[in-house]
KERONU-895796 format. One record per residue: residue in one letter; y, z, x of N, C-alpha, C, O in turn; residue number from 1. Coordinates in steps of 0.05 Angstrom, whole numbers. Layout:
N
- a,Y,Z,X,Y,Z,X,Y,Z,X,Y,Z,X,NUM
...
% end
This chain:
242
- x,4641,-824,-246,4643,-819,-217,4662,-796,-212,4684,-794,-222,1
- x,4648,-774,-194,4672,-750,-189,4684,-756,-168,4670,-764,-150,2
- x,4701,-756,-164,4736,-760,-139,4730,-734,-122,4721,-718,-138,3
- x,4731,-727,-103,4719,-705,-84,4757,-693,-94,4757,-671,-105,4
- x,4777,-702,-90,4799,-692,-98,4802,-677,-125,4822,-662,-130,5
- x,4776,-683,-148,4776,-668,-168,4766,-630,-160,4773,-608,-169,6
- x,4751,-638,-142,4740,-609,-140,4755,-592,-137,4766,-595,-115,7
- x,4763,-571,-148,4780,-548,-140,4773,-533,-118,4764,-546,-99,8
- x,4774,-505,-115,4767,-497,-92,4743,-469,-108,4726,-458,-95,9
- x,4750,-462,-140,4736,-450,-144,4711,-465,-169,4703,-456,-190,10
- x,4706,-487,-156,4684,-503,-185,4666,-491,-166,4668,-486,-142,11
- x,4644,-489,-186,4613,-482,-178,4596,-510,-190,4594,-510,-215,12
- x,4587,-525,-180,4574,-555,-190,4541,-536,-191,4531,-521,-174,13
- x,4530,-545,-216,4498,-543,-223,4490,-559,-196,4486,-546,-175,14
- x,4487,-584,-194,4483,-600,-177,4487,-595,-143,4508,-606,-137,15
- x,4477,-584,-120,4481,-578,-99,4481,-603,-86,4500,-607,-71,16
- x,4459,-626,-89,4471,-651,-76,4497,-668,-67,4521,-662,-69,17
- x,4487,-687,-59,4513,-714,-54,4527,-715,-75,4523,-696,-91,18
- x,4542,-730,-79,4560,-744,-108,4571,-767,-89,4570,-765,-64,19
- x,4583,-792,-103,4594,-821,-102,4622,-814,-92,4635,-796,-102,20
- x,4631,-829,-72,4655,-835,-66,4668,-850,-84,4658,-866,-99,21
- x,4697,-845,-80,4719,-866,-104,4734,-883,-77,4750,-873,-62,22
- x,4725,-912,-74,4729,-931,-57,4750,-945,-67,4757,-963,-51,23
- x,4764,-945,-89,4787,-965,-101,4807,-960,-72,4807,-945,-52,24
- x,4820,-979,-81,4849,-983,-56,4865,-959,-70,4884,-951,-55,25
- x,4863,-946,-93,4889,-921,-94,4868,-894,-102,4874,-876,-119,26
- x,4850,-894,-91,4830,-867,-90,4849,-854,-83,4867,-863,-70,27
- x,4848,-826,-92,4851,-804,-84,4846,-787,-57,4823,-779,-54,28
- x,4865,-780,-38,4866,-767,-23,4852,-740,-11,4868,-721,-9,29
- x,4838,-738,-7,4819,-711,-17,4824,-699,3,4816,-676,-2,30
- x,4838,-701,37,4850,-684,57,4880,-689,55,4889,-712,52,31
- x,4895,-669,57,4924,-667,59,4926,-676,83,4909,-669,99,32
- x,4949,-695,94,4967,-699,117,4957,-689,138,4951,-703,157,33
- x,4953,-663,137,4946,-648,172,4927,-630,150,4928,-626,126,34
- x,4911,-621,169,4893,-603,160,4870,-584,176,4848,-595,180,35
- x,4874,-558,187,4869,-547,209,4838,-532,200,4833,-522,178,36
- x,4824,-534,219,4799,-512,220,4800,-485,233,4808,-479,255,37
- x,4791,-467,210,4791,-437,216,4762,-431,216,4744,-443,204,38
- x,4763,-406,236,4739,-396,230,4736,-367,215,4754,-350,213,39
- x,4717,-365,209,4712,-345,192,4718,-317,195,4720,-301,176,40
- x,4721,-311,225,4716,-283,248,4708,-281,266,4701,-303,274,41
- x,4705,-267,278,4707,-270,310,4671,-276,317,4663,-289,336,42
- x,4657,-262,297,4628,-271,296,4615,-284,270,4593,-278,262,43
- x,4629,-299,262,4622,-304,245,4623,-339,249,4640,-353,260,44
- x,4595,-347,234,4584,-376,235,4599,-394,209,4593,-418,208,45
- x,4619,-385,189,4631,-395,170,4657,-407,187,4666,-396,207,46
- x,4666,-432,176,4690,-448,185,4701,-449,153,4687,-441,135,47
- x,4727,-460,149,4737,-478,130,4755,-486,145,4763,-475,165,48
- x,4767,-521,128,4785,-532,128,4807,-530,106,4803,-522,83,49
- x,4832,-537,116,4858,-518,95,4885,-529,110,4886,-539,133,50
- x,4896,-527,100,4932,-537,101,4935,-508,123,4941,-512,147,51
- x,4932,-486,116,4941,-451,124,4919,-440,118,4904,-444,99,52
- x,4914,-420,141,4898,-402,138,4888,-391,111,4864,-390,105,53
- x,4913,-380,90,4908,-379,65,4901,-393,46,4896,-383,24,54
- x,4899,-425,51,4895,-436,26,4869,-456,37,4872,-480,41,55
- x,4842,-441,41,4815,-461,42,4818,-480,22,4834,-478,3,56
- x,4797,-509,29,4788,-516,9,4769,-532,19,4768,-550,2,57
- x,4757,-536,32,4732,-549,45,4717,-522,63,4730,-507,76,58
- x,4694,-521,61,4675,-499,77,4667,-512,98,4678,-534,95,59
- x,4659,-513,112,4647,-525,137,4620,-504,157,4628,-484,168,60
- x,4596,-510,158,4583,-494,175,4559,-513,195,4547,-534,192,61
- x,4561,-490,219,4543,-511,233,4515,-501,244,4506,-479,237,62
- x,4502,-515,259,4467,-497,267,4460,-511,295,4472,-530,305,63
- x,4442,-500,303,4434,-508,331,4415,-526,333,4396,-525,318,64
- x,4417,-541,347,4406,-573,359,4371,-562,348,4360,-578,333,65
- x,4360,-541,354,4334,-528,346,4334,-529,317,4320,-548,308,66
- x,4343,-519,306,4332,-514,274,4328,-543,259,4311,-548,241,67
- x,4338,-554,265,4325,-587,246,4351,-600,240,4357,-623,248,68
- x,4373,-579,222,4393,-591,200,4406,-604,217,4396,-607,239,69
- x,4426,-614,212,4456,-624,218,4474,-611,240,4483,-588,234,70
- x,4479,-617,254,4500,-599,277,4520,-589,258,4525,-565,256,71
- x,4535,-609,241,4561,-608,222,4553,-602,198,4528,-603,196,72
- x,4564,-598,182,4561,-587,152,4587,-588,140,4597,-565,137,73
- x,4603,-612,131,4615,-605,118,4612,-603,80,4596,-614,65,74
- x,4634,-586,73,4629,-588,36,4645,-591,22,4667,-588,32,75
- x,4643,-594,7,4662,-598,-22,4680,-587,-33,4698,-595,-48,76
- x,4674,-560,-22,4687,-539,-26,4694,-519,-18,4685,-521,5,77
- x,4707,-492,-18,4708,-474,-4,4683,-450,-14,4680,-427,-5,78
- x,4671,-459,-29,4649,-431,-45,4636,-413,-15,4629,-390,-11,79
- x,4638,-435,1,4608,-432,27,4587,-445,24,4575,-456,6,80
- x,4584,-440,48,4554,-465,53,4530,-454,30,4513,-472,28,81
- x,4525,-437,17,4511,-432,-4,4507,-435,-30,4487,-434,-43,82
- x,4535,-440,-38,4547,-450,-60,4557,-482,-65,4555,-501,-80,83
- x,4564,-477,-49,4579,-511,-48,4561,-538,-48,4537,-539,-42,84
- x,4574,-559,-54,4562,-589,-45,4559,-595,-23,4563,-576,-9,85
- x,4553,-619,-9,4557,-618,12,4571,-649,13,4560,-669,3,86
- x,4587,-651,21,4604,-677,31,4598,-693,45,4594,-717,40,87
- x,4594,-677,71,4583,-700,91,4572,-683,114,4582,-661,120,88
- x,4546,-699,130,4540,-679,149,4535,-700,181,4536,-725,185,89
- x,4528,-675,200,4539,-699,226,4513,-684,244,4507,-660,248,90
- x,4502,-708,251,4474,-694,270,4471,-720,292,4461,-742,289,91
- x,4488,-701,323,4467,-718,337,4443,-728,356,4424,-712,359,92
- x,4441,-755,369,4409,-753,367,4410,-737,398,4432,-732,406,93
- x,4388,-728,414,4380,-721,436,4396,-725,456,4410,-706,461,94
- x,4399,-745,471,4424,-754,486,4446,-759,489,4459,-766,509,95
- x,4455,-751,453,4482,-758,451,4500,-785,457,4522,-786,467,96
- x,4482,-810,446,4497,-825,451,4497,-847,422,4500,-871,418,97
- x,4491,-824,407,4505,-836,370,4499,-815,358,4486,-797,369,98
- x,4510,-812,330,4511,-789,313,4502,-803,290,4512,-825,284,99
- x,4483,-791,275,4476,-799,240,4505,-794,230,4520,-777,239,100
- x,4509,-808,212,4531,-788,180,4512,-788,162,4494,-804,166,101
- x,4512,-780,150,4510,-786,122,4527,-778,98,4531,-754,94,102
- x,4537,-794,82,4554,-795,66,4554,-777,39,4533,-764,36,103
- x,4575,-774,17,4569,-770,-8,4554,-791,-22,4569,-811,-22,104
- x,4535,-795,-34,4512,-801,-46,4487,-809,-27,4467,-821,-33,105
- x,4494,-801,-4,4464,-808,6,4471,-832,27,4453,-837,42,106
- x,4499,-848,32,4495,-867,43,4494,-864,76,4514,-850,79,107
- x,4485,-868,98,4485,-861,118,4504,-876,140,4512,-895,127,108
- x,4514,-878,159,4531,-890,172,4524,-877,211,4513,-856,220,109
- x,4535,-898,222,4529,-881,254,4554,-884,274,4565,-905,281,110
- x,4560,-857,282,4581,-853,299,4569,-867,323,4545,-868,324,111
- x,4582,-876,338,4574,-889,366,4586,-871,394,4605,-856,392,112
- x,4578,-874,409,4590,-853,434,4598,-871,445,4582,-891,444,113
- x,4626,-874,460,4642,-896,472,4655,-893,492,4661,-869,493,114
- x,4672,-912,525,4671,-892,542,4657,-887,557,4633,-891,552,115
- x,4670,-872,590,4649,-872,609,4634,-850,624,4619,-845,642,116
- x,4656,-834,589,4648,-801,596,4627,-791,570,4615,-770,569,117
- x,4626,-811,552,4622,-811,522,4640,-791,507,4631,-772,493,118
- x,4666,-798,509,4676,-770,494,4698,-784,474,4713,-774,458,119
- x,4692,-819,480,4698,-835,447,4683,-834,422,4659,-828,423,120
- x,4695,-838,401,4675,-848,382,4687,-865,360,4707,-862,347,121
- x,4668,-881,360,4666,-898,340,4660,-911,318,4640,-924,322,122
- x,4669,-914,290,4653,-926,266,4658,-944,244,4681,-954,246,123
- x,4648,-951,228,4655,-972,209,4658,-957,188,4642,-940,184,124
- x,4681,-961,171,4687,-962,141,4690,-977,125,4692,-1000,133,125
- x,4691,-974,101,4688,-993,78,4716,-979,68,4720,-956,62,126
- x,4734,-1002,67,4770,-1000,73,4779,-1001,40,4760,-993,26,127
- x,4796,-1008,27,4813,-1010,6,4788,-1012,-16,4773,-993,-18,128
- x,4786,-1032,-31,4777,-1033,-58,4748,-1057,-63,4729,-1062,-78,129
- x,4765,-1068,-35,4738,-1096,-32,4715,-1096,-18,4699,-1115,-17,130
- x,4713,-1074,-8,4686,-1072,13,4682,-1070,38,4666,-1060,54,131
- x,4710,-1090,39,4719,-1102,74,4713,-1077,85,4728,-1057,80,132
- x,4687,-1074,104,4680,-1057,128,4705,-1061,157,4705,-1083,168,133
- x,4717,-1046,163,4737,-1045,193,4720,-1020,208,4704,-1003,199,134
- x,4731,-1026,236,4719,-1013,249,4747,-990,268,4766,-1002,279,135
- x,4746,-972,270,4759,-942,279,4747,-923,302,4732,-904,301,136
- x,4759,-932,320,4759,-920,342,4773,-895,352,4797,-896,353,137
- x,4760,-866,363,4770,-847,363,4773,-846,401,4754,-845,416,138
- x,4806,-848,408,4807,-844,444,4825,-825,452,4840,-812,437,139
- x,4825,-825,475,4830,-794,488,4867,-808,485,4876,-830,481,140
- x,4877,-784,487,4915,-780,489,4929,-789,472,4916,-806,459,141
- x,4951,-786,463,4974,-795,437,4978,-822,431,4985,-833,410,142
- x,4970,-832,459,4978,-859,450,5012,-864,441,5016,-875,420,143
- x,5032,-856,454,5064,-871,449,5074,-843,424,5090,-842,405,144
- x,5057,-826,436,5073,-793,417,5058,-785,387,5062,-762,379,145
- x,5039,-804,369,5041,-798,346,5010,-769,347,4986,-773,350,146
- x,5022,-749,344,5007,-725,342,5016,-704,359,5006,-682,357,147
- x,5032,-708,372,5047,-689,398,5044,-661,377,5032,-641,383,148
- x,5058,-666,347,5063,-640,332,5033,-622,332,5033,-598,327,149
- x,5016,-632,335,4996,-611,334,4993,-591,356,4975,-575,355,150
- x,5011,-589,379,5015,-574,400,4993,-573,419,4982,-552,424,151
- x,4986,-592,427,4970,-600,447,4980,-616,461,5000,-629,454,152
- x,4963,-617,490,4973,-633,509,4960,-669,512,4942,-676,497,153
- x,4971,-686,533,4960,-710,517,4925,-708,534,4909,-727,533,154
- x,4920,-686,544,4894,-699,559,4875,-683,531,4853,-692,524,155
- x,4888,-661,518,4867,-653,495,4864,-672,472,4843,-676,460,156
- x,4894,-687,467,4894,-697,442,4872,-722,442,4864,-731,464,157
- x,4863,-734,412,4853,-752,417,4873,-766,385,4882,-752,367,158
- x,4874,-799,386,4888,-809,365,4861,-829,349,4841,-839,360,159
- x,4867,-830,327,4836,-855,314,4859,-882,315,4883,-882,308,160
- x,4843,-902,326,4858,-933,328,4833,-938,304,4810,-930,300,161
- x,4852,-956,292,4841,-978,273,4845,-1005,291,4865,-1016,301,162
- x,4817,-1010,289,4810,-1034,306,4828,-1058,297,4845,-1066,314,163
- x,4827,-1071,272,4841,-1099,271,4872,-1096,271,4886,-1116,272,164
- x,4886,-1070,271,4906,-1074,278,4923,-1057,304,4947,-1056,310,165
- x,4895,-1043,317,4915,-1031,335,4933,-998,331,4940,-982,348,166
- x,4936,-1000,305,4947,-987,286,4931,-947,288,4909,-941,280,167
- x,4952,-929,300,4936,-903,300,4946,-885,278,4969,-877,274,168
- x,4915,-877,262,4919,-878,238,4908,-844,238,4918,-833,218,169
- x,4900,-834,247,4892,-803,253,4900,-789,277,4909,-804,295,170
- x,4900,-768,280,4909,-746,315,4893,-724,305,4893,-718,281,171
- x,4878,-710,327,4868,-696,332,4865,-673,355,4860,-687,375,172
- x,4865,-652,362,4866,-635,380,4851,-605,370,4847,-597,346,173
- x,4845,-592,394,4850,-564,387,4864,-542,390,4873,-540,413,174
- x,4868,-529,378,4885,-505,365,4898,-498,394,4888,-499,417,175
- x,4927,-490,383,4944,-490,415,4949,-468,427,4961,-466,448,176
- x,4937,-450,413,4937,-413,413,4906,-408,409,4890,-423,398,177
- x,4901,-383,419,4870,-372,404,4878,-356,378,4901,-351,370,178
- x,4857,-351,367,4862,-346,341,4837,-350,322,4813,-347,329,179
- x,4845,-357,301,4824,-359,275,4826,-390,272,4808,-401,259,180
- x,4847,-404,285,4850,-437,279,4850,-449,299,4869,-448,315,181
- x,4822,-466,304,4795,-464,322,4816,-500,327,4822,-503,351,182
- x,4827,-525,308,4824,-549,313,4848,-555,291,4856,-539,275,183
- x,4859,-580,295,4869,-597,275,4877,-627,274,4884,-639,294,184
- x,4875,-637,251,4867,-668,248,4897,-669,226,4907,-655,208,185
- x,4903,-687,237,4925,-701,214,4925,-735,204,4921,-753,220,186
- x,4928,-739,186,4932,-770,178,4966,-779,182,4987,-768,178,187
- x,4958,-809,193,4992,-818,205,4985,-844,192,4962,-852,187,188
- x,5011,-859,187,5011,-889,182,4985,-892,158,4981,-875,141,189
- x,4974,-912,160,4963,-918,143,4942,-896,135,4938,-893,111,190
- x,4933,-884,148,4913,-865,142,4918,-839,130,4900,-823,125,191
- x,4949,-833,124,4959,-814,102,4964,-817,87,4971,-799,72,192
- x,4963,-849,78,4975,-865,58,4953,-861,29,4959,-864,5,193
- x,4933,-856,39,4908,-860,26,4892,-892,20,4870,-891,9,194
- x,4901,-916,24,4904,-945,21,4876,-940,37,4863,-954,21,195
- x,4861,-934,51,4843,-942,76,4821,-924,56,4798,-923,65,196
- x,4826,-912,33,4800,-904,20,4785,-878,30,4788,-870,54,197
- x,4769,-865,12,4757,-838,20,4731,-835,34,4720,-815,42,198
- x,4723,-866,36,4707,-858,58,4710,-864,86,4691,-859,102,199
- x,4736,-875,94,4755,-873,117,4755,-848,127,4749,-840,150,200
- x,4764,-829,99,4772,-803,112,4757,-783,114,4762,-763,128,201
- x,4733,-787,96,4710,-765,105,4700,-778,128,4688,-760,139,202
- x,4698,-797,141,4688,-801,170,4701,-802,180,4692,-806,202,203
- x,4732,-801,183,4755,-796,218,4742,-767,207,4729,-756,224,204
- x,4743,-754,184,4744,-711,186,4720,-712,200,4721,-700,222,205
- x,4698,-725,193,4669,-710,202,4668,-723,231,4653,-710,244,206
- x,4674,-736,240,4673,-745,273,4690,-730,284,4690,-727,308,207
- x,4709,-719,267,4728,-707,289,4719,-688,292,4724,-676,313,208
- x,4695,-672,268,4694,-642,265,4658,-642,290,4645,-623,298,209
- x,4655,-676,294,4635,-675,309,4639,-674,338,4621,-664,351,210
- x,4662,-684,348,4679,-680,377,4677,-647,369,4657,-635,376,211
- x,4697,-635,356,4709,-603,363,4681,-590,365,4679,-571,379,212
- x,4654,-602,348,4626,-581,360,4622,-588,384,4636,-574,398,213
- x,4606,-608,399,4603,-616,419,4617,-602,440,4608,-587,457,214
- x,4649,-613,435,4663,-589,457,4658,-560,462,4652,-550,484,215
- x,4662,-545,436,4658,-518,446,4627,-508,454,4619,-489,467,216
- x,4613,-533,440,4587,-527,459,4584,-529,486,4577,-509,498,217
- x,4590,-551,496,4596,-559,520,4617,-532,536,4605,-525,557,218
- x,4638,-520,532,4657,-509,546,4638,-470,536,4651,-450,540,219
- x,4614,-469,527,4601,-448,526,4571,-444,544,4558,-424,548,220
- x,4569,-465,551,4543,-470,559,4534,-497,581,4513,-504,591,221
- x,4561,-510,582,4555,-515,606,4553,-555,585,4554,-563,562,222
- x,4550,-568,614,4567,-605,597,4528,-606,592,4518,-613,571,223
- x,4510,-598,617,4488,-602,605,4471,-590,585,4457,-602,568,224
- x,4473,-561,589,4462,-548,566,4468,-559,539,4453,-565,520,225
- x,4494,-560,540,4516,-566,519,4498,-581,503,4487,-574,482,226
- x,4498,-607,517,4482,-638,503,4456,-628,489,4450,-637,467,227
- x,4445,-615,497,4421,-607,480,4413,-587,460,4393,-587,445,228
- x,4439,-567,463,4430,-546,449,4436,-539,424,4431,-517,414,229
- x,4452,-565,409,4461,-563,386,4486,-553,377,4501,-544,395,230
- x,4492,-552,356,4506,-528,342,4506,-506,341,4489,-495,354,231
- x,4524,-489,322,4522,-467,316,4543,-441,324,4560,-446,341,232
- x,4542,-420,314,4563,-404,325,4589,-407,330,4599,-429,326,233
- x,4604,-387,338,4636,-388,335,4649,-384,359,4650,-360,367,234
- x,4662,-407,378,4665,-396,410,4692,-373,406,4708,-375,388,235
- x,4694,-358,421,4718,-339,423,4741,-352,419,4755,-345,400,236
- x,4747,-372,435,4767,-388,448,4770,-405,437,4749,-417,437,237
- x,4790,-419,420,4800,-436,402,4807,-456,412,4809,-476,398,238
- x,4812,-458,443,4827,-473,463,4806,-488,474,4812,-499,495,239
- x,4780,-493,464,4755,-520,477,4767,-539,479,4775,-552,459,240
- x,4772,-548,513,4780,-573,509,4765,-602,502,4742,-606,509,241
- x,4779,-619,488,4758,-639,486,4753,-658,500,4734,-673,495,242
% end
């Protein structure tokens, strides 16, 4: 079984497919603590995820509601969407009121839209080492301060609650300046710990990286166009609120 934390940032895998998650209770961490999205250039359709600007290590690209694929694209690596694996990808349906995942090896999972604006979301993981599925809720503001440091305000931020305990285990916002660093997600409490397992954390990254599309779709084209027109492209403005 490959550990997505094995991949370097310069492996080239024969294999362009899925690969198996490492679900033990002391899997490997495969996102650092906080971890911000850049974009490629000012026209440019390439993202990565990274600690700093300088140090990629996940690629990320996205496409429009038209072309078929995935709104989201994330990968394995930093090679680019051409090179790389693909980790996990995020497509949702017509009305926007659930999102496919699908996982590393193929397994599929569904974001839920939650909320009276739909701008929650929600999903099930398969937690520590036993299987035990919990359920993780992504809602609007800090919730009692934990994410303030990402320099957002509390109506941008959003925090992930872990359902059976209440417990906020992710923060999320976007970027507090314009720039090249479009978003950022950090792990708090239990969810930095790595204990909640890696496929915890490829689905708080890919729901969150499914909120930050949505938005800048939405804040480019309008809340209705928005809903329909997919992915794709790079908004100017780093500052989409969510």
């Amino acid at each position: 079984m490959t550990s997505i934390a094995s991949l370097s940032t310069t492996t080239t895998l024969q294999d362009n497919g899925p690969y198996s998650l490492n679900t033990g209770p002391h899997a490997p961490r495969q996102f650092p603590p906080e971890v911000n999205l850049y974009s490629g250039g000012t026209f440019s359709r390439a993202f990565y995820l990274g600690p700093h600007q300088e140090q990629p290590l996940y690629a990320v690209s996205t496409h429009s509601g038209w072309s078929g694929k995935a709104d989201v694209v994330l990968h394995a690596t930093a090679d680019g969407a051409a090179k790389s694996p693909v980790m996990a990808t995020y497509k949702a349906d017509a009305l926007h009121l659930r999102a496919a995942v699908v996982l590393p090896g193929g397994d599929e999972r569904t974001v839920k839209y939650t909320g009276l604006t739909a701008r929650g979301r929600a999903f099930e993981a398969a937690t520590g080492g036993g299987g035990k599925r919990e359920q993780f809720e992504w809602s609007t503001g800090w919730g009692g301060g934990s994410g303030r440091g990402l320099g957002a305000s509390d109506t941008q931020g959003r925090r992930l609650v872990r359902g059976s305990t209440g417990e906020t285990v992710a923060t999320s916002a976007p970027a507090a300046t314009s720039g090249r660093k479009q978003f950022a997600i950090q792990f708090v409490g239990s969810g930095a710990s790595g204990e909640l397992g890696e496929e915890f954390a490829v689905l708080a990254v890919i729901s969150a990286l499914g909120m930050w599309d949505q938005s800048r779709r939405r804040n480019r084209t309008g809340p209705i166009a928005g809903a329909f027109s997919g992915g794709g492209g790079v908004v100017n403005s780093a500052n989409a609120g969510m």
